[in-house]
N, C-alpha and C positions, 0 to 999 in steps of 0.2 A: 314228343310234344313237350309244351316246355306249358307251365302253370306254376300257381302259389298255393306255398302249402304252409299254415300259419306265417305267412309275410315273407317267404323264401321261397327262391323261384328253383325249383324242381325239373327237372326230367326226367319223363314215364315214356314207358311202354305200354300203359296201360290206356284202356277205349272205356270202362266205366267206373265208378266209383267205386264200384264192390274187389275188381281189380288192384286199383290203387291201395285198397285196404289192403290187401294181402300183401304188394309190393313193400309196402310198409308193413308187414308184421303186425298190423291191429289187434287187437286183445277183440276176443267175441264179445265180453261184456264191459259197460265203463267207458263207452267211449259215445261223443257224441261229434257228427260234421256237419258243419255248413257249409254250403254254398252260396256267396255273396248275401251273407247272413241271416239264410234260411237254412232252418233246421232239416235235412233229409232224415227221414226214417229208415231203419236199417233195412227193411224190409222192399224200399224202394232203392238200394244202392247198384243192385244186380241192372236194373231199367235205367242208371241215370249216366249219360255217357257224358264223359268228358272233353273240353272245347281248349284249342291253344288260349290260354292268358286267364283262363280258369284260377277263382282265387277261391280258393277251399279254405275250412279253419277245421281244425283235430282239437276235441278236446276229450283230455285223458279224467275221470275220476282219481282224485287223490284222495289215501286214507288215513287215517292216521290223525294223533292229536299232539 
């Protein structure tokens, strides 16, 4: 399936968002995604399945000063 993931078109194997997290290697904490810039809750990513032309956004907490 082909989707956007921060503005770059991706190909998964992946049927939900909880999926794709792990295809990408997601950090459990520090990370927040939307979907067509709506915030999902992590707790909702396991339930939110993903659609061809899906535009997701990853963002990473950065630390440091």
């Amino acid at each position: 399936m082909n989707i956007k993931v921060n503005q770059k078109n991706v190909v998964t194997e992946a049927n939900t968002l909880s999926q794709l997290a792990a295809e990408m290697s997601l950090p459990e904490k520090g990370v927040a995604v939307a979907i067509d810039a709506n915030i999902v809750k992590r707790q909702l990513w396991e339930m939110t399945t993903l659609y061809e032309g899906m535009n997701i956004t990853v963002i990473k907490a950065a630390f440091g000063g």
